[in-house]
N, C-alpha and C positions, 0 to 999 in steps of 0.2 A: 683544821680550822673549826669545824663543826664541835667536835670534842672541848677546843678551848673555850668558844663560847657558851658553851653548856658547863661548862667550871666558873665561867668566871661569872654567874648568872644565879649559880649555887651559891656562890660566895657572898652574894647579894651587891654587888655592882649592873651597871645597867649599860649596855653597850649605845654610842648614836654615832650613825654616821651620817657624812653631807653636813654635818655642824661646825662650822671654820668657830675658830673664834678668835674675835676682836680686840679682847683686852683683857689683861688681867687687873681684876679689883682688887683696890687698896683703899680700907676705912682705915682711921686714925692710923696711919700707919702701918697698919696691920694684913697682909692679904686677908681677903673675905670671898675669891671666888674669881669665875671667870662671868664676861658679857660676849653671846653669843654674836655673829654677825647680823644676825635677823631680831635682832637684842633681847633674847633669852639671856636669863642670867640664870647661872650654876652656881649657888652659895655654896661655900666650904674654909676652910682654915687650914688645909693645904693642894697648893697645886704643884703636879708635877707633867711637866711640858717635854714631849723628846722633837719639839723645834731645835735649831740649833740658841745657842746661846744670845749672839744680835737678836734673830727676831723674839725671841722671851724676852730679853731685859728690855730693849729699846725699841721694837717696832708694837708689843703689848704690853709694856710695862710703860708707867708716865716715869720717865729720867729722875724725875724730881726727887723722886723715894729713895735712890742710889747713889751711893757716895760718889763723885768725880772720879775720883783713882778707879775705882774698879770698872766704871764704863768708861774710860780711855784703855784700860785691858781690854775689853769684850770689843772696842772699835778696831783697834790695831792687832787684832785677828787674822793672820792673813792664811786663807786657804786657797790651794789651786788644785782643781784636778785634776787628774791623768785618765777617770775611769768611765767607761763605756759601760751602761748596763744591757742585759738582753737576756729578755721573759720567754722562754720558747713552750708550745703546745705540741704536742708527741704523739700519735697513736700508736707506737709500741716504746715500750723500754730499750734503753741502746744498749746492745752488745760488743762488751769492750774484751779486742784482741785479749787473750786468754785469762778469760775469763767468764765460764758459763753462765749463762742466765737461770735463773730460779726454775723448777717444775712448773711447764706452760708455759714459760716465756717470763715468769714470773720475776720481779724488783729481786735482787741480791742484796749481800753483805756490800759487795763493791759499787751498790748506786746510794747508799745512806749514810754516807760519810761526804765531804767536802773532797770533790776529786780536779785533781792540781795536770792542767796539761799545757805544752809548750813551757815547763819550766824544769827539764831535767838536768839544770847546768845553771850554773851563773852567770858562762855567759850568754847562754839565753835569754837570762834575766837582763842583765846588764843592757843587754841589745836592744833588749823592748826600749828600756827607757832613755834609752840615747835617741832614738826615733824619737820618740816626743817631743825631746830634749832640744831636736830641731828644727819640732810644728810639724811634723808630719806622722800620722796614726803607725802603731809600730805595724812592721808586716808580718811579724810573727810573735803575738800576743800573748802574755800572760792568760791565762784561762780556768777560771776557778767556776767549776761548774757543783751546782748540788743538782736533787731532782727531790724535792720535797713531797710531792705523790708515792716515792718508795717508803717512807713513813707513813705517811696520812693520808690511805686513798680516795678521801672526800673531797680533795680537790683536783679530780680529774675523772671523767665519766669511767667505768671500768675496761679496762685493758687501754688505756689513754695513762698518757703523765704530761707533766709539768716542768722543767728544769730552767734552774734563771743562771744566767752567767756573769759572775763582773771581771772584765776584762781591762787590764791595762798593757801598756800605757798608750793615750789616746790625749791630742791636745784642744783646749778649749777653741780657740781661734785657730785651724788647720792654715797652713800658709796659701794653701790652695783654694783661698775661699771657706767659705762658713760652712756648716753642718746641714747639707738639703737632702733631703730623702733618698734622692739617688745616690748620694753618697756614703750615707750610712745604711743602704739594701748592699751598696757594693762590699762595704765593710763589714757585714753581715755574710754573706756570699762570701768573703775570703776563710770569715770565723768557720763555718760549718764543713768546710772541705777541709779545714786542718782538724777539726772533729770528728771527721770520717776515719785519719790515719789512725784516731787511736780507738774509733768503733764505726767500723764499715758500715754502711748503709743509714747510718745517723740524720744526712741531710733529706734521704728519703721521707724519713719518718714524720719529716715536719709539717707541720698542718697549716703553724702560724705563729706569729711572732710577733714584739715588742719593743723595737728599739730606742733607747734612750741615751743618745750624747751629752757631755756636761751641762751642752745649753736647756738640754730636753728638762734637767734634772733640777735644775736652777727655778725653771717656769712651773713645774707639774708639784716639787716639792720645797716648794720657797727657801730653798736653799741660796745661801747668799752667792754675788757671783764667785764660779769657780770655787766650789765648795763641796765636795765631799772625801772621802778616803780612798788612799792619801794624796800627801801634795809632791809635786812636783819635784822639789827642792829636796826631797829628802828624808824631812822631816813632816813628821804625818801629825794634823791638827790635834790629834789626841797629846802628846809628848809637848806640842807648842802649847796647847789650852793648859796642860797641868802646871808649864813653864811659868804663864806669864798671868792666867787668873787665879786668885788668891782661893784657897777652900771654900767651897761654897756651903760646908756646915759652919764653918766660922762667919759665913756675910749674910744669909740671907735673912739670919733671925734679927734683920733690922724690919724687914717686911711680914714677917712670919717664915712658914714653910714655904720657897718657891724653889723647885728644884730639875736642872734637864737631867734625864732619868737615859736620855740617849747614851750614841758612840758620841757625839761629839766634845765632850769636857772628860772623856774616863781618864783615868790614872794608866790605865791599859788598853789593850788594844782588844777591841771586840762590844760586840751587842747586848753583851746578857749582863754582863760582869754590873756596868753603869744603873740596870734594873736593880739588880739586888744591892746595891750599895743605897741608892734612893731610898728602898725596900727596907733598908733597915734604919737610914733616919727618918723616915717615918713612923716608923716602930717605936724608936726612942722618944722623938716627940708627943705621942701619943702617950705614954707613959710617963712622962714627965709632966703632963698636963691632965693628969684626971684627977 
């Protein structure tokens, strides 16, 4: 974290946080910037937003600049989630059934990769999501754990880590009632003793924790309701958004540059791919206009 901000600082961008912003500006037509909530304004001649698409076009964007057709795509959006997230604090690295830890107790080859547990089967898989499928959290979850402190140990005091989980499948409205704390400490509590089977002593280790149900994810990350990856249904917003919103290097240059740089409108599936596709029409516009 430390490292990327001292790059991107090199490069001469300027980092701010705590600055929501209210609205994207549009002169003659033309994006010119963003108005912060505390009504700072950002001039510029491109902006790129990883909000999801609703709130860029229509909850910071005046409608009026955008053709019809294409914000009745961005309304008829429909995302639902399945995904539980959970940010956990460590004070040692977990030790997974055979597989030794580093000199000292030290991060391995096997904590720096994306590690996949409760889905050695399909129909382990299958199972999760038919639990959902019924309104009730699966009991034996997908579990997609990284530990991002075994790359970058700036962000965890030393011999400390960090590990975030997204877990599915988990339903927005549980039939049993809504998402209360005790319910998601319980469902938390079930995750970490099935993370035990695949690294003993794991729920020891834990200091403290993050949980975040759809509703959490909806309110903290103005994600629309029932909105993030994937959906329910099968088909996961990325494959819908490429479906049914038209290229958005083909539309936006009615406004200028305005582009979601997120997961949410990729062509594919994943976080990074959506940056460097942005990344490069940006590149070309900037080149086409000196």
């Amino acid at each position: 974290a430390v490292v990327s901000t001292q790059s991107t600082g090199e490069a001469g961008a300027t980092i701010k946080t705590e600055a929501a912003v209210q609205e994207i500006n549009v002169v003659d037509g033309k994006v010119k910037g963003v108005t912060l909530e505390d009504g700072t304004i950002v001039e510029s001649n491109i902006v790129l937003s990883n909000t999801t698409p609703k709130v860029t076009f229509i909850d910071m964007l005046d409608s009026s600049h955008l053709p019809e057709e294409y914000l009745s795509h961005i309304k008829t959006i429909n995302y639902k989630s399945p995904v539980f997230k959970l940010n956990v604090a460590m004070d040692r690295i977990p030790t997974f059934r055979g597989h030794a830890n580093g000199p000292g107790e030290t991060a391995g080859p096997q904590h720096q990769g994306t590690i996949h547990l409760n889905s050695e089967s399909t129909s382990m898989v299958d199972k999760a999501f038919a639990d959902a499928c019924h309104g009730v959290a699966s009991q034996r979850p997908i579990l997609e754990m990284t530990i991002p402190s075994s790359v970058d140990p700036t962000l965890a005091p030393e011999g400390h880590h960090v590990a975030s989980f997204f877990i599915q499948y988990v339903p927005y409205s549980p039939n049993d009632g809504e998402w209360t704390e005790s319910k998601k400490a319980d469902f938390v509590n079930m995750v970490f003793s099935q993370v035990d089977e695949y690294a003993p002593g794991f729920s020891d280790s834990v200091i403290g924790y993050d949980a975040l149900a759809p509703p959490d994810l909806e309110r903290i990350f103005r994600f629309n309701r029932r909105e993030h990856l994937p959906r329910l249904d099968g088909i996961g917003p990325i494959v819908h958004a490429t479906t049914h919103i038209p290229d958005p290097r083909l539309h936006y240059s009615s406004v200028g540059v305005v582009l979601v740089w997120g997961s949410h409108p990729s062509r594919w599936w994943g976080i990074g791919a959506p940056g460097k596709n942005c990344s490069q029409v940006v590149l070309q516009n900037k080149k086409k206009h000196r």
